[in-house]
C-alpha positions as CSV (number, residue, x, y, z in Angstrom):
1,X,15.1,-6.7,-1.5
2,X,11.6,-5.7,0.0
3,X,11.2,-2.8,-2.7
4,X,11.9,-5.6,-5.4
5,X,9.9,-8.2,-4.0
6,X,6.8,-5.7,-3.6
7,X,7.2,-4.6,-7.3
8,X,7.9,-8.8,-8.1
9,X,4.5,-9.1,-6.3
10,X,2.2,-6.6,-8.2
11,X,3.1,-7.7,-11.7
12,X,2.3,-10.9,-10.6
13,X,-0.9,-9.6,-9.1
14,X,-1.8,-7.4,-12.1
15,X,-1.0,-10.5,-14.3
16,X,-4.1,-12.8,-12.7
17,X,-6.4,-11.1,-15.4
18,X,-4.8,-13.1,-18.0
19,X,-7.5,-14.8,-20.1
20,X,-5.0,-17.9,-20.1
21,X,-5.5,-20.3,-17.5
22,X,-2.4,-22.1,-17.1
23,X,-1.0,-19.0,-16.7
24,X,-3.3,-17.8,-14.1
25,X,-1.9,-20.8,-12.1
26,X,1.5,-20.0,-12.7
27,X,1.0,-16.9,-10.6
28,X,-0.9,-18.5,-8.0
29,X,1.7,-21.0,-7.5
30,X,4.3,-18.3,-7.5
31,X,2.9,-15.6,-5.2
32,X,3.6,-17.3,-1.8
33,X,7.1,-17.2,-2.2
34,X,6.9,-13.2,-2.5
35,X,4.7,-13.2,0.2
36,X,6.4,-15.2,2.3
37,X,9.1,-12.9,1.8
38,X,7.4,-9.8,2.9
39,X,5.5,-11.1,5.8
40,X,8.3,-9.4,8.1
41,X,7.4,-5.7,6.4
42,X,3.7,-5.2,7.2
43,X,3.9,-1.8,5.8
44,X,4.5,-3.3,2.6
45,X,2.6,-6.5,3.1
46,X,-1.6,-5.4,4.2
47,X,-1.7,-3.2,1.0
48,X,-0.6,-6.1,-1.3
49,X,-3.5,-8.5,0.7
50,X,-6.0,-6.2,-0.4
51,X,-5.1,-5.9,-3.8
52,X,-4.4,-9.6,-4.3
53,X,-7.7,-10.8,-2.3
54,X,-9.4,-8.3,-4.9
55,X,-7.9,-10.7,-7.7
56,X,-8.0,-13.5,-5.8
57,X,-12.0,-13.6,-4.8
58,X,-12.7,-13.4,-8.7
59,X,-10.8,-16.0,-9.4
60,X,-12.7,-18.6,-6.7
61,X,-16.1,-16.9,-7.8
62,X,-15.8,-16.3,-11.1
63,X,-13.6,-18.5,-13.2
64,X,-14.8,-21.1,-15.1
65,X,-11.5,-23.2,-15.0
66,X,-11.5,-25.5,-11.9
67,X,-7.8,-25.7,-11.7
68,X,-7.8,-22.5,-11.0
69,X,-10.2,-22.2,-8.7
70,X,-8.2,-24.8,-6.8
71,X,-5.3,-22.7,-7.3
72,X,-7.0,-19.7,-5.4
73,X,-8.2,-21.7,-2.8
74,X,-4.6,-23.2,-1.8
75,X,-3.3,-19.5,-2.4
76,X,-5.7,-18.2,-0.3
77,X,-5.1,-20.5,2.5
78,X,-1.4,-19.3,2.2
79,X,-2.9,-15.4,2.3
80,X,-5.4,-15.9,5.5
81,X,-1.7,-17.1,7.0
82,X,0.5,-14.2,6.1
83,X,-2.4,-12.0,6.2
84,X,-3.5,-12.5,10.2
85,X,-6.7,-11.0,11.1
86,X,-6.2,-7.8,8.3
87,X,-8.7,-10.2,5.8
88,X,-9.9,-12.8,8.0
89,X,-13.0,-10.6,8.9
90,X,-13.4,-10.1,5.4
91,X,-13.5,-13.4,4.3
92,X,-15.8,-14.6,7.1
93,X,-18.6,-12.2,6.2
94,X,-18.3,-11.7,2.4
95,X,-16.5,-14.7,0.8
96,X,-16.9,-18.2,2.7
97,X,-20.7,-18.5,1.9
98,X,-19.5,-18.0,-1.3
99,X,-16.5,-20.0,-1.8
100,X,-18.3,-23.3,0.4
101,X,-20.6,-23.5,-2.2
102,X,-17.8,-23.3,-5.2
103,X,-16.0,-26.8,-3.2
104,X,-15.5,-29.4,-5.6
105,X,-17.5,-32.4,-5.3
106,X,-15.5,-35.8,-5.5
């Protein structure tokens, strides 16, 4: 089930491009599950972090829909998780000063 679940995960991953954003949050909703899945199998886990936080750093920087932007911030919570320190460091010196400013305002 790990080779399927791996394969499961980079469509998904591939599929965040998608000009359409309620799809874009279908994938973000759906990704922890394969994730979750895989966080046993490190092997097959920190490559598919760094292609996802790739996809997923766009998506909190650059789209222009807020739900998905909200989207990438729960998913990426879920990611640091999984992740341990493999993107932590990453995140703490590229992406926070980043994403701190995106934070929606109530």
């Amino acid at each position: 089930y790990v080779q399927s679940c791996r394969q499961v995960t980079e469509v998904l991953v591939q599929n965040l491009s998608c000009v359409h954003p309620k799809c874009k949050c279908i994938l973000l909703q759906s990704l922890p599950y394969s994730l979750r899945l895989l966080s046993k199998y490190e092997d097959e886990l920190l490559p598919l972090v760094h292609k996802i936080w790739w996809h997923l750093e766009k998506r909190l920087l650059t789209d222009q829909d807020r739900n998905v932007k909200l989207e990438s911030l729960n998913f990426s919570k879920i990611l640091l998780k999984v992740s341990g320190s493999f993107i932590k460091k990453r995140v703490a010196k590229r992406s926070s000063p980043k994403i701190i400013g995106f934070t929606p305002t109530r």
